[in-house]
N, C-alpha and C positions, 0 to 999 in steps of 0.2 A: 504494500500500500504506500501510496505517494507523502512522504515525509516533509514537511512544513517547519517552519520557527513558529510558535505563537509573542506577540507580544501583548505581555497583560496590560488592559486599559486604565490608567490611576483613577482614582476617585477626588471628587468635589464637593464641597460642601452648596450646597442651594438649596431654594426654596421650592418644595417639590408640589409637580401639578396637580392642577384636580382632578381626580378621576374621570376618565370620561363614560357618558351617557353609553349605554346599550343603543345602537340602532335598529328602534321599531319596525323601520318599515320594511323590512327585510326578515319575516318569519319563516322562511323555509330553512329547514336545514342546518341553524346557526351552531357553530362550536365553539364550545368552551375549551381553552386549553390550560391545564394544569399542570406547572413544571414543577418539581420537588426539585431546590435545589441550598447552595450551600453560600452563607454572602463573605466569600473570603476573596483577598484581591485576586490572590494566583487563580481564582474560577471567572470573576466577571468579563473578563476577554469574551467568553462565550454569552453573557446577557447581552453582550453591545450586536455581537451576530446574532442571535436569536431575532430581536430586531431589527436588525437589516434584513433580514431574509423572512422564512419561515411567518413570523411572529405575528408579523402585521398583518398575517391575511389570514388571523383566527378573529372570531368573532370578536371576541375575548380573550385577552391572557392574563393568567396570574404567577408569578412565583412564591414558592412556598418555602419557607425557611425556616431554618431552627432559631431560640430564642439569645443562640449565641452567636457573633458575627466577628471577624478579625481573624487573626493568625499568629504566630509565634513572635512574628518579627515587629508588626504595629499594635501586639496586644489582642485579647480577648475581649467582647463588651458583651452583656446582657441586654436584650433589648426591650425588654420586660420591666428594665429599670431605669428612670426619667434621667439620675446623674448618667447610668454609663452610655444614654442617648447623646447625651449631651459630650460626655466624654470621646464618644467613636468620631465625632464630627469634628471636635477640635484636635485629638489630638492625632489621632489617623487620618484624618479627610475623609471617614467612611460615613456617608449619609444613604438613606432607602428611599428611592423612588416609589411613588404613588399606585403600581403595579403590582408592588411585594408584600405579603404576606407574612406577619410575624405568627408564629403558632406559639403563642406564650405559652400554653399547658405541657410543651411535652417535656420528659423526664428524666430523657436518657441523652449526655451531650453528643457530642460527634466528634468535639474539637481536643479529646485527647488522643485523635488519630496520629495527628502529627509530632505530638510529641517521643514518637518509637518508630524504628522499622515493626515492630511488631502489631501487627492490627489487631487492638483491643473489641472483644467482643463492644464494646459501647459507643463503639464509633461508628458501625453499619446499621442503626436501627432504624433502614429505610419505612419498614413496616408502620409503627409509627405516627412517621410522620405522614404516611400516605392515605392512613386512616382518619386521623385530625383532620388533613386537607377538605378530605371528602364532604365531613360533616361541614363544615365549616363553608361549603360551597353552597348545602341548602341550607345551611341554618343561622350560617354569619357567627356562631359563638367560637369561641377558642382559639381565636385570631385576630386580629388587627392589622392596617393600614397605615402607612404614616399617615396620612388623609385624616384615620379619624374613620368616619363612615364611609364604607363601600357599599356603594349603591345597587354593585352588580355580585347581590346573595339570592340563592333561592332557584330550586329547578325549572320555572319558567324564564329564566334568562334565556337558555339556549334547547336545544332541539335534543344535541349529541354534546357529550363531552369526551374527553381523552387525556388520560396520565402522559405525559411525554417526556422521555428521558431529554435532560440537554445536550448532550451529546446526537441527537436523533435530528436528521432534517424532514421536516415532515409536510405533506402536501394539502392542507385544509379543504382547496376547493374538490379535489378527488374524494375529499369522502362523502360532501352533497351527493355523488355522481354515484359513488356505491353504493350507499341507501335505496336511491331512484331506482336502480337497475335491480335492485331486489324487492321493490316496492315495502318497503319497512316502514314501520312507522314508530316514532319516537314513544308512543303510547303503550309498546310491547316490551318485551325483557330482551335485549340483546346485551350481548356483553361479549368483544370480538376483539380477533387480533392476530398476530403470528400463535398460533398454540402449539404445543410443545407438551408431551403424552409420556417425557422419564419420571415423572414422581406420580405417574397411576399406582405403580406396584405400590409404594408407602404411602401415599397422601388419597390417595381414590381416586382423584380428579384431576381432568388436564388444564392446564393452564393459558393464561395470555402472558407472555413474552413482557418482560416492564419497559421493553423500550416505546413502545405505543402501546395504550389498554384504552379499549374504547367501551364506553357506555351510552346506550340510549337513557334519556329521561328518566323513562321509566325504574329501570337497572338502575341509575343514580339514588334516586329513592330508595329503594331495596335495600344497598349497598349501605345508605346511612342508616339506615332504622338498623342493621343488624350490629352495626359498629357500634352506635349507642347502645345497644341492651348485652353487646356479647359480654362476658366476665374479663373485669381486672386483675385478679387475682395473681395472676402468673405472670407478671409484670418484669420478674427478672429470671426468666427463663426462657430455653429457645422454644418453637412453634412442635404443638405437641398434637398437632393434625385435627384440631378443632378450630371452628372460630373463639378468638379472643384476643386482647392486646399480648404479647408478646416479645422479647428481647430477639430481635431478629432481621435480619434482612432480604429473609424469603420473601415478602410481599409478595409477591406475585403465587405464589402457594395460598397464602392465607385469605387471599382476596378473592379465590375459586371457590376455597375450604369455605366462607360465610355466605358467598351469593349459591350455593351449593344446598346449605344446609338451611337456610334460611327464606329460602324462595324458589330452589329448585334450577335455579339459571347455570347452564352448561356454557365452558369457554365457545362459540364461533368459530371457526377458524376464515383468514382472510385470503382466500386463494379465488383464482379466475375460475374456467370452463376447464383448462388445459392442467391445475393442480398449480400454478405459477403462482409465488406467495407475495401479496401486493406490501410485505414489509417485510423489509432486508434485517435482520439482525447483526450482523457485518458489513462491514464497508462493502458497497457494491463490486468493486473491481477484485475482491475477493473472493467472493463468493459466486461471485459469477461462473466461474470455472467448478464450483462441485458437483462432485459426482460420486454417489450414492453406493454405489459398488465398489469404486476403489475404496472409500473413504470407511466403510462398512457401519454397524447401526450404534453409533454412539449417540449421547444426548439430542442432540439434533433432530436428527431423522427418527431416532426410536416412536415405536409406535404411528409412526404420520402413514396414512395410506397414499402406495405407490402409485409414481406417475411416471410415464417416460421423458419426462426433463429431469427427473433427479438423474437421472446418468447421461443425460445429453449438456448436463449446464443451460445456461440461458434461463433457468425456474426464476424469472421475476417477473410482473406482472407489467402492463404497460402504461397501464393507469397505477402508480404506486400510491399507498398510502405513507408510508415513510421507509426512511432508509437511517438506519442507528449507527453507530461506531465512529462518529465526527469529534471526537476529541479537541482536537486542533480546532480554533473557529477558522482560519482562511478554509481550510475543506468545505465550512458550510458555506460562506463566501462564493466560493468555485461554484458550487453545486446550484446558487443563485444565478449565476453567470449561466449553468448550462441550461435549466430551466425556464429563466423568465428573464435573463437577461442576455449581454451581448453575443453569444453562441447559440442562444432559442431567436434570436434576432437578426441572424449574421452580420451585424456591424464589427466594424473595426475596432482592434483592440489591443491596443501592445502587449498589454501583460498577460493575454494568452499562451497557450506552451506554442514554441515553436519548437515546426515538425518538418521534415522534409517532404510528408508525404499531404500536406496544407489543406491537414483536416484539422478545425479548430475545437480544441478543449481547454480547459481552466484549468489542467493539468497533464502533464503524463503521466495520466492512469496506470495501475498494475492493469497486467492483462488487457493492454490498452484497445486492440483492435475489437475486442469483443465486447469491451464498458463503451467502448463510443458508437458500434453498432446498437448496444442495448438501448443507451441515450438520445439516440438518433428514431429510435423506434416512442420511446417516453417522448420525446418531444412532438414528432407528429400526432400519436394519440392525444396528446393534449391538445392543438390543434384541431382537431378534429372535432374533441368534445368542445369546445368553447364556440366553434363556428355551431354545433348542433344547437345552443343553449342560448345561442346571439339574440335571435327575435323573442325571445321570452324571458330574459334576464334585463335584472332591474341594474346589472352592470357590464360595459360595455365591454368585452375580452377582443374580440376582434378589430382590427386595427379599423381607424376610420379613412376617410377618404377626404384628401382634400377640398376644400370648398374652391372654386374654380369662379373667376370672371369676377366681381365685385369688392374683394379683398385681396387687391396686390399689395405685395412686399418690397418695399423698399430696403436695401439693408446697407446702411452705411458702417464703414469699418476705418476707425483713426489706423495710419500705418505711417512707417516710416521703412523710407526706399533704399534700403543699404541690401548688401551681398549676403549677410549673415538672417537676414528678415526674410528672404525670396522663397525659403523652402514652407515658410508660412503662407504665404502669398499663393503658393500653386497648390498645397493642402485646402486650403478652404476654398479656392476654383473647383478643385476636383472633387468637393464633398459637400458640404451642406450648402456652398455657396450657388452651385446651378442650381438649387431646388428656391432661389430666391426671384423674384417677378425682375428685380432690376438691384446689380451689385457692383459696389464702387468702393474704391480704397480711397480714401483722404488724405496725403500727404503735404510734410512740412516742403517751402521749396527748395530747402536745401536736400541734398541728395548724395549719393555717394558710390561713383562708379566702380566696375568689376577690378579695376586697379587701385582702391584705395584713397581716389582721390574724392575731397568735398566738391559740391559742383551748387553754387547757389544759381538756381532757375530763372533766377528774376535780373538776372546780369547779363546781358544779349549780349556784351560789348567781352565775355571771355572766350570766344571763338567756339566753345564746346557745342558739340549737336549730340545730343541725346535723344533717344526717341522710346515715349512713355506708352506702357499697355495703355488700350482703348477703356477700361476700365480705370483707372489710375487717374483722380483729380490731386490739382496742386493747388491747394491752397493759398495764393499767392500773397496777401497781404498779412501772412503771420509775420508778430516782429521780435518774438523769441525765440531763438535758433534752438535746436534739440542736439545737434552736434559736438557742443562741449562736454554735452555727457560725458564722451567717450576720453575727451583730456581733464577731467574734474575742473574745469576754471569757473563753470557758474555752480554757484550755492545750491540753485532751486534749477534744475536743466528740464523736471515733468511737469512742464508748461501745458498740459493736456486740456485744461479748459479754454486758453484762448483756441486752441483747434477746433473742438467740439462747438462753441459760438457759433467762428468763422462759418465751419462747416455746412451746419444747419442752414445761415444765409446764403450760402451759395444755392444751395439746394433750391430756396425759394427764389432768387433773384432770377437763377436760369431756367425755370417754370419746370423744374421736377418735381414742386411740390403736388402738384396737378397729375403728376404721372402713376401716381399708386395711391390706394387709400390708406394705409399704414406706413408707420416707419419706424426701422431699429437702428439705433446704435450700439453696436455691438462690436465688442475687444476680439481682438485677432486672436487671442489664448481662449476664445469660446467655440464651444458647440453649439450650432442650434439649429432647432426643428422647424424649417419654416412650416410646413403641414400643420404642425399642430398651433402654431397661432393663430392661423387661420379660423382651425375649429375652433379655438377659444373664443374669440372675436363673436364669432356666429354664436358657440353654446349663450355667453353672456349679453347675447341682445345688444351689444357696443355699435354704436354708428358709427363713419370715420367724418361726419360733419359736425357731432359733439366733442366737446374736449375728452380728452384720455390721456393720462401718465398712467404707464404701469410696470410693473415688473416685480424684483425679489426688493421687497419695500426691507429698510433698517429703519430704527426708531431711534438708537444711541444718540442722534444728532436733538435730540429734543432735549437732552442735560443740558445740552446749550444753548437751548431756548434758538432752535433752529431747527423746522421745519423737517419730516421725515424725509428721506431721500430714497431714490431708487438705485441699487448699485449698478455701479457701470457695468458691469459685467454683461449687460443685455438691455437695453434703455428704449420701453416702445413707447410711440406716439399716434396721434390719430393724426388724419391729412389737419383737418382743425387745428390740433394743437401745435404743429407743424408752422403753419400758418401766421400766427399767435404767437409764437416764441418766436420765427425771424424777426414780426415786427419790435419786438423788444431789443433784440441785437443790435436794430439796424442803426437806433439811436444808441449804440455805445459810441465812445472814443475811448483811443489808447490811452489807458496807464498807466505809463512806466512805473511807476512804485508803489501799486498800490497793490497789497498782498493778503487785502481783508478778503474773509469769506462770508462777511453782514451784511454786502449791500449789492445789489443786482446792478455788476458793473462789470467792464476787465479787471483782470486782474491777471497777476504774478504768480498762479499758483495749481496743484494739481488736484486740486478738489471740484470740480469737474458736477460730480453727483451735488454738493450739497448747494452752489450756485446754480443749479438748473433748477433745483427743486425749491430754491428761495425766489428765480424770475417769476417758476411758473404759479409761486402761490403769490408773489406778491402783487403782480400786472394783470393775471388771469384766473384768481382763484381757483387756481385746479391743485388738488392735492394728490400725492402718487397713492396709486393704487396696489395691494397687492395678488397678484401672480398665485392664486391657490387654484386647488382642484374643490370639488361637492364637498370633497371631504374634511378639506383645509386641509392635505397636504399640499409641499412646498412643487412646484413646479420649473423653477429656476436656483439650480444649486451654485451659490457661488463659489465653491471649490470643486475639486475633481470629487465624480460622483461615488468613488471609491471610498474618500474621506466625509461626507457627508453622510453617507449612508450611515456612521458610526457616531456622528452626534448626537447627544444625549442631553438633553436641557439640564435637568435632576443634577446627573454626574459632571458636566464641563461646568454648572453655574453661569449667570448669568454677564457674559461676555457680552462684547459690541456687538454678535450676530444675532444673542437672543435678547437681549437689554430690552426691556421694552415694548415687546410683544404681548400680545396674549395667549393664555394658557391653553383655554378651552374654548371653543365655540360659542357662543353665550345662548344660543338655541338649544342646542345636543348636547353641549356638554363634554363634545369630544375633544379628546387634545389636537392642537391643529399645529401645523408648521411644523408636521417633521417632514423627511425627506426621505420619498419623491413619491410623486403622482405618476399614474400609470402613462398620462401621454405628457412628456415632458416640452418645456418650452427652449430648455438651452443650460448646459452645463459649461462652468467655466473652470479654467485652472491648468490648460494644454500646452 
C-alpha cells in the first residue's frame, strides 16, 4: 500500500460555531454519521480530512470523544471539568469544535495507552464509548457540545445512521442509492455492513465489521433501548457473550450480541448480485488482489458464502459504501481526488502520480493496474447513478450547461510582459482563458525583451519594434514603473491599483464596456470557471444593467472602519457597474505621494481590493457581495484549493480570512463559508 508522510494539523484557540440546522427539506434518505474518535493532536490530521472529503456530504456528522483530551507531551485535560477546559485552551491550544461530542459519563480512560509499548486492557474500551454515543444520538443525555445544546438529538433527525471508523472513506450518497434499490424502509430493522461469521462458533452471531455499521431508524431505537436496560455490572470485565457494558473493544460482537437478543435483528450483509462487498475492510489496492483459495478460510472469508470473485479478485462492489484502512489522511485526500475531484473530473493537476503510461491517479496504487481499472469502473457507476437521479433530485450532480448568448464574459487579467511571466501567459490561453467571451492581458508599458532588456513602450524615439499579442493591452499612461522590482530601488514597486483604475477606463473609453455583460478581474495565479459564472449570474436573478460587486467578500477591513472588500483574487462586475466605476476614475489625477487607502483617489499603493470597494460604496452605493452556493458554501477559494479544503474556522481562529464573517446562516442555521461549492467560481494561488 502507497506510503505517505502525514502532517498533524496544530490547534487554535477560537470561538467555536453554532451548530448548524438539520436541512428539512430534504427527507429522503438523510444520514447521520457517527465517528468514535480520540481529540489528541497526533489524530486531528484526520478530523481536518474527514472534512474535506467524506464529511460534508453526510447529513450530519458528529465526533465522539472521551472525556479526556491531550497527550503526553501538551498534557492530559478532562473535559468534564470547567478549569481543565479552560486549561486545554491556554495552555495546549487545544479547543473542541461545535461538531464534537464530549461523553462525560464514560469510565474507562484510553489515555494510559500511551504511556507503554504495552497496550493496557483500559485503553481499547471502544465498546463503551460506542454504546454512550448511541444513546446519546436519540436521547441527547450523556454528552455535551461545546455549543451547549445540540439541536441535532433524537431518531427523527435522519432516515439511516452509520458508526464510521476515521480511518474509513466513506461514500454517503451510495447509501441513498442502496436502500432504493432494495426498497427498504427506515421504519424496519436493518442493521448492515461488511459481516464477518468467525465469532458464530463462540458468540452465536455474525457480525458488522466496525469500520462502517449501518443502522436504519428503526435499529437505532432498538439499539438504544437495549443499551439503557442491559446490566452494568461487569463493568470491569471482558465481553462474556451477553448484552451489557463491558471492558472491551469487541464492539462490534457486542452490538450483534444486544440487537440479537433484544429485538431479534441479524447483521445484513452489504454485497451486490455478483457477492462483491460494497465495503473494503482494507485498503483497496490491497485487497483487490485476494483470492480465497490461495489465501485459504481465515477470519475473513470464514463462514461468508462463496462466490466466484473471491478467487478471481476484483470482489468490490461498484457502487461502494466505504473503503476502511486510510490511516494516513492524504490517502483520504487522494481518494477525494479520484472520486469527486480532479481524476472523476479529468482536469489538470500536478500533484497527480506521474506515470509513463498517462493514466491519472492521486497515487501509485499497490496493485496499480487493477485499483485504477477498479476506480475507473466506481467512477462511471457513479456517473451513471447521478445522471439517473438528475431530474428528480432536489440537488444538482450532473454538470450544468453553460448559459449561452446574454451573459458574456469579459475577463481582464493585470500582467506584466517579461520572459519569466510568458509560461503564465500561454497557460491560461490554453485553459480557462478560451472558455472566456472576450480575454485581454493588461500590461504596464514598460516591458522586457527575450534579451533582458527594459523597453519602455511609450518612447517611439528608442528605435525598438516590438510586436504585442492581439490580446495584450498596454496601458499606457501608468506612471509607476513595476521594473524596479526587480533592482529593489523603489520602496513600494506593487503599484497594482493605479493598473487596475487605469484598466477598467480603458475598457470603457474604447466601448468594451458594451461588449459583454459581465466583467472579471482576475490574477494571472487564478483558476477560473467561466461556465459557472454564468450559471450563477442566471441561478441569482443578477441583471448586468443593475449594479453588482461580487466575489470571495473579506470583512477584516471593517477594524478599520473600511468598507468590506472583494479579494482580488477574482473581482466581478456587472456591465452597470463597469460603467459607474470608469466614471469615477475618469475624474482622478495623478498622485505622486499620496499612499492613503481612505479616500477614492490614486494612489501609491497595492491595495487595489480595498480602494475599489471604498469608490464603489462611496460614489455608487454598491457594497460587495459575497460568492456562496444555496448552501453558503464558499465558491471562490483564495488559496490553492488543496489548502482551503483544510481550513477550519474552530481550529485556525479567527484570522483576516474569517474575521468577521458569519457563523451560520441566520435562516438554517447552517454553518456557511467553508470550502467549496460543488460548481466553483475560481480558485486562486497557481
Amino acid at each position: 500500500t502507497t506510503t505517505t508522510t502525514t502532517t498533524t494539523t496544530s490547534t487554535t484557540t477560537s470561538e467555536a460555531p453554532q451548530l448548524a440546522q438539520p436541512n428539512t427539506t430534504i427527507e429522503k434518505n438523510r444520514l447521520y454519521c457517527m465517528v468514535p474518535y480520540i481529540w489528541s493532536p497526533r489524530f486531528l490530521h484526520s478530523y481536518h480530512a474527514i472534512h474535506a472529503t467524506w464529511g460534508k456530504r453526510c447529513h450530519i456528522i458528529r465526533f465522539f470523544i472521551d472525556p479526556i483530551i491531550g497527550d503526553s507531551q501538551v498534557g492530559y485535560y478532562n473535559m468534564t471539568l470547567a478549569s481543565d477546559t479552560l486549561a486545554a485552551a491556554k495552555n495546549a491550544n487545544l479547543t473542541l469544535p461545535n461538531d464534537v461530542v464530549v461523553l462525560h459519563d464514560m469510565q474507562r480512560p484510553w489515555h494510559s495507552c500511551e504511556e507503554s509499548d504495552d497496550e493496557d486492557k483500559t485503553c481499547r474500551n471502544i465498546w463503551e464509548k460506542i454504546w454512550r454515543a448511541w444513546v446519546y444520538v436519540v436521547t441527547g443525555k450523556g454528552g455535551s457540545t461545546p455549543a451547549g445544546s445540540d439541536v441535532m438529538v433524537g431518531a427523527n433527525i435522519s432516515e439511516w445512521f452509520v458508526k464510521v471508523d476515521a480511518d474509513t472513506f466513506l461514500f454517503p450518497e451510495n447509501l441513498s442509492r442502496y436502500v432504493k434499490a432494495r426498497n427498504w424502509s427506515y421504519n424496519d430493522h436493518h442493521y448492515f455492513g461488511h459481516v464477518l461469521h468467525h465469532r458464530v462458533k463462540d458468540r452465536g452471531v455474525p457480525i458488522v465489521a466496525g469500520a462502517a455499521v449501518f443502522f436504519s431508524r428503526a435499529t437505532l431505537l432498538a439499539a438504544a433501548d437495549s443499551f439503557q436496560k442491559m446490566p452494568m455490572e461487569n463493568g470491569n470485565e471482558e465481553d462474556d457473550g451477553t448484552c451489557g457494558d463491558a471492558f472491551t473493544s469487541t464492539e462490534e460482537v457486542v452490538t450483534a450480541i444486544c440487537l440479537k437478543e433484544h429485538s431479534n435483528i441479524i447483521a445484513e450483509p452489504t454485497i451486490d448480485s455478483q457477492g462483491r462487498e460494497e465495503i473494503s475492510l482494507i485498503e483497496v489496492d490491497d485487497i483487490i488482489v485476494y483470492n480465497r483459495t490461495a489465501m485459504g478460510e481465515w477470519w475473513y472469508w470464514e463462514g461468508k458464502k462463496r462466490f466466484p470473485c473471491h478467487d478471481t479478485g476484483d470482489c468490490l462492489s461498484d457502487l461502494p459504501l466505504a473503503f476502511h484502512g486510510y490511516k494516513d489522511s492524504k490517502l483520504l485526500l487522494g481518494l477525494e481526488k479520484e472520486f469527486y475531484g480532479s481524476v472523476m473530473k479529468g482536469e489538470k493537476d500536478d500533484s497527480l502520480a506521474k506515470r509513463n503510461d498517462n493514466k491519472l491517479a492521486a497515487f501509485n496504487w499497490l496493485n496499480f493496474d487493477r485499483t485504477y481499472n477498479y476506480f475507473e469502473r466506481v467512477r462511471a457507476a457513479m456517473r451513471v447513478a447521478a445522471k439517473e437521479e438528475e431530474s428528480g433530485s432536489n440537488i444538482e450532480i450532473a454538470k450544468k450547461l453553460p448559459v449561452q448568448g446574454k451573459n458574456r464574459l469579459y475577463c481582464m487579467v493585470p500582467f506584466i510582459l517579461a520572459p519569466k511571466s510568458m509560461p503564465s501567459y500561454e497557460a491560461i490561453r490554453n485553459s480557462w482563458g478560451k472558455h472566456c467571451d472576450t480575454l485581454k492581458f493588461f500590461v504596464d508599458p514598460i516591458v522586457k525583451d527575450d534579451e533582458g532588456r527594459f523597453i519602455d513602450l511609450r518612447r517611439s524615439q528608442n528605435g525598438t519594434k516590438m510586436t504585442l499579442p492581439k490580446d495584450v493591452v498596454v496601458v499606457y499612461h501608468i506612471h509607476r514603473p513595476w521594473h524596479t522590482c526587480e533592482s529593489k530601488k523603489e520602496g513600494n514597486c506593487r503599484n497594482i491599483w493605479e493598473k487596475v483604475w487605469r484598466s477598467w477606463l480603458w475598457i470603457d473609453d474604447n466601448g468594451e464596456s458594451d461588449s459583454s455583460e459581465w466583467f472579471v478581474k482576475i490574477d494571472a495565479d487564478s483558476y477560473l470557471f467561466p461556465e459557472n459564472v454564468k450559471n450563477y449570474v442566471v441561478d441569482n436573478n443578477m441583471s448586468p444593467d443593475d449594479h453588482h460587486y461580487f466575489g470571495h467578500k473579506l470583512r477584516h477591513t471593517e477594524d478599520r472602519n473600511l468598507p468590506p472588500i472583494v479579494a482580488g483574487s477574482a473581482v466581478f462586475f456587472s456591465r452597470a457597474t463597469v460603467k459607474g466605476a470608469a466614471a469615477i476614475f475618469r475624474e482622478f489625477k495623478y498622485e505622486e505621494q499620496n499612499m492613503s487607502v481612505r479616500k477614492c483617489m490614486d494612489a501609491h499603493t497595492s491595495s487595489e481590493e480595498t480602494l475599489t470597494a471604498l469608490c464603489l460604496k462611496q460614489h455608487l452605493g454598491i457594497d460587495a457581495a459575497h460568492a456562496l452556493d444555496d448552501l453558503g458554501d464558499e465558491l471562490i477559494a483564495v488559496s490553492p484549493i488543496e489548502d482551503s479544503l483544510l481550513w477550519n474556522r474552530t481550529v485556525d481562529g479567527e484570522w483576516w480570512y474569517w474575521k468577521n464573517k458569519p457563523k451560520t446562516d441566520p435562516t438554517t442555521g447552517r454553518e456557511v463559508h467553508n470550502c467549496c461549492g460543488d460548481f466553483p467560481i475560481a480558485f486562486h494561488g497557481y
